[in-house]
C-alpha positions as CSV (number, residue, x, y, z in Angstrom):
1,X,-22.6,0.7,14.3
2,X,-21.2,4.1,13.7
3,X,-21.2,6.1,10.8
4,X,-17.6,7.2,11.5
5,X,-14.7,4.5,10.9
6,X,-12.2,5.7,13.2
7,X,-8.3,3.6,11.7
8,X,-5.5,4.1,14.1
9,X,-2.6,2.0,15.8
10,X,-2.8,1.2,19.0
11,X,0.2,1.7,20.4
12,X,1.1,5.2,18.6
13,X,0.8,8.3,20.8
14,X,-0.7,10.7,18.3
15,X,-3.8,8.0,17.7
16,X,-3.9,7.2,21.6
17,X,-4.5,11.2,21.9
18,X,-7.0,11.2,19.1
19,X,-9.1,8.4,20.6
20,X,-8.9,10.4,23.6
21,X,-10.4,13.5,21.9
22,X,-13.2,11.5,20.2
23,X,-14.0,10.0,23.5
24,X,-13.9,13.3,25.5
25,X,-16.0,15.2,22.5
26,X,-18.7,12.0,23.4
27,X,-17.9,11.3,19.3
28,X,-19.1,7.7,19.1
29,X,-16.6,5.9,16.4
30,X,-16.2,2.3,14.8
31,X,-11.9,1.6,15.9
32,X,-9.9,-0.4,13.4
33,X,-6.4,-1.0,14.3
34,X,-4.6,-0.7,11.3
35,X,-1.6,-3.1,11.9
36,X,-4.6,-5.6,12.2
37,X,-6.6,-4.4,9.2
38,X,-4.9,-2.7,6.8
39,X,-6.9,-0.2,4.2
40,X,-7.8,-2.6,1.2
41,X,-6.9,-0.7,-2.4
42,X,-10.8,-0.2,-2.9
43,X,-11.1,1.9,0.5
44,X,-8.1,3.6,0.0
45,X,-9.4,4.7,-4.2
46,X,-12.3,6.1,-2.3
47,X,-11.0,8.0,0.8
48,X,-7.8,9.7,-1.3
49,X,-10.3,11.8,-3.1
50,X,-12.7,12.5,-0.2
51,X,-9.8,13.8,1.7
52,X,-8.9,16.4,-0.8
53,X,-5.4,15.8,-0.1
54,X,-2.6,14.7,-2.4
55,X,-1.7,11.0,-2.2
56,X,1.2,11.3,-0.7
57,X,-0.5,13.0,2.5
58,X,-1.2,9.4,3.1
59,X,1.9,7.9,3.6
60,X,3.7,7.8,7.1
61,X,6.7,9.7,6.2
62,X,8.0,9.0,10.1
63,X,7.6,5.1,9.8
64,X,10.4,2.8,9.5
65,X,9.2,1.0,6.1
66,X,9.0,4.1,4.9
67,X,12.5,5.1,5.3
68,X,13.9,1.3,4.3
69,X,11.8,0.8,1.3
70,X,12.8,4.6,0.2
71,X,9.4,5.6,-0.6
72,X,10.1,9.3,-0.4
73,X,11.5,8.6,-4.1
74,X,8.7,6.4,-4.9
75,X,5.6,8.9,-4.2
76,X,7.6,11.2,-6.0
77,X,7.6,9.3,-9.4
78,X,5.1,6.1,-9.4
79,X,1.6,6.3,-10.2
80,X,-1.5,6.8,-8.3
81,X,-2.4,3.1,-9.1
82,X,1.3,2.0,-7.7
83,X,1.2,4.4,-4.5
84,X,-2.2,2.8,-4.0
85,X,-0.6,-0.7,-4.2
86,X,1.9,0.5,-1.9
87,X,-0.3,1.6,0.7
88,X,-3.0,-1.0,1.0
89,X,0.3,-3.8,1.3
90,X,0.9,-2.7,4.6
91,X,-1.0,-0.5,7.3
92,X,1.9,0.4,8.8
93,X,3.0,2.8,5.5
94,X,-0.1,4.4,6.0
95,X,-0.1,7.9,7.8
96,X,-2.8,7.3,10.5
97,X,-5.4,8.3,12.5
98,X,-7.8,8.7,9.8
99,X,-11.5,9.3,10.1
100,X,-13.8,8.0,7.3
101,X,-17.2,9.3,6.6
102,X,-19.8,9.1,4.7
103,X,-19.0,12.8,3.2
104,X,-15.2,13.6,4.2
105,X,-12.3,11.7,5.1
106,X,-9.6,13.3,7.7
107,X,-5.7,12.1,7.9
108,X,-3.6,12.4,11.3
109,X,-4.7,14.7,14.0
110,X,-5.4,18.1,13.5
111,X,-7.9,19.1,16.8
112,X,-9.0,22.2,15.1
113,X,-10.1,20.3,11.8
114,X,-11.6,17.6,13.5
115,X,-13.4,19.8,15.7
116,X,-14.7,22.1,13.1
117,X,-15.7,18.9,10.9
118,X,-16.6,16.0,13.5
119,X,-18.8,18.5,16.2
């Protein structure tokens, strides 16, 4: 089993290229499909601060529930505990792919970060 959780959909272009980078980089991953298995509140209290990113770097601004449900709004003034809620009821609000490791975690698909972090 890999040391490197690799959470992406399927049938979204930017994960299909990402996968396609890890493969071609021979970067051996664990793939979760996150439709399937969504990030549970526990995983996502963990990664939010080993990504160094603000919380709302985690949301899928481009998705559809994102636009119905008006979460623009909603990362603007609900808690850290509510946005965590939020995230973990649906893997499709959740900005993806992400790599998890044990020391970093990495959201959507940046080739120069990834290459300067995963080689």
């Amino acid at each position: 089993m890999s040391e490197i959780l690799f959470i992406q959909y399927p049938k979204c272009g930017t994960c299909r290229k990402a996968a396609k980078w890890l493969k071609e980089n021979s970067i051996d991953v664990e793939s979760r499909d996150i439709s399937i298995d969504n990030p549970t509140e526990k995983e996502l209290s963990e990664w939010i601060p080993k990504s160094e990113l603000p919380i709302s770097k985690f949301f899928n601004t481009s998705g559809l529930i994102y636009k119905e449900q008006n979460l623009k709004e909603k990362v603007k003034t609900a808690s850290e505990k509510e946005l965590i809620k939020i995230l973990a009821s649906n893997g499709m609000v959740v900005k993806r792919p992400i790599i998890v490791t044990p020391a970093f975690v990495l959201v959507g698909f940046d080739e120069q970060l990834w290459s300067e972090k995963l080689k």
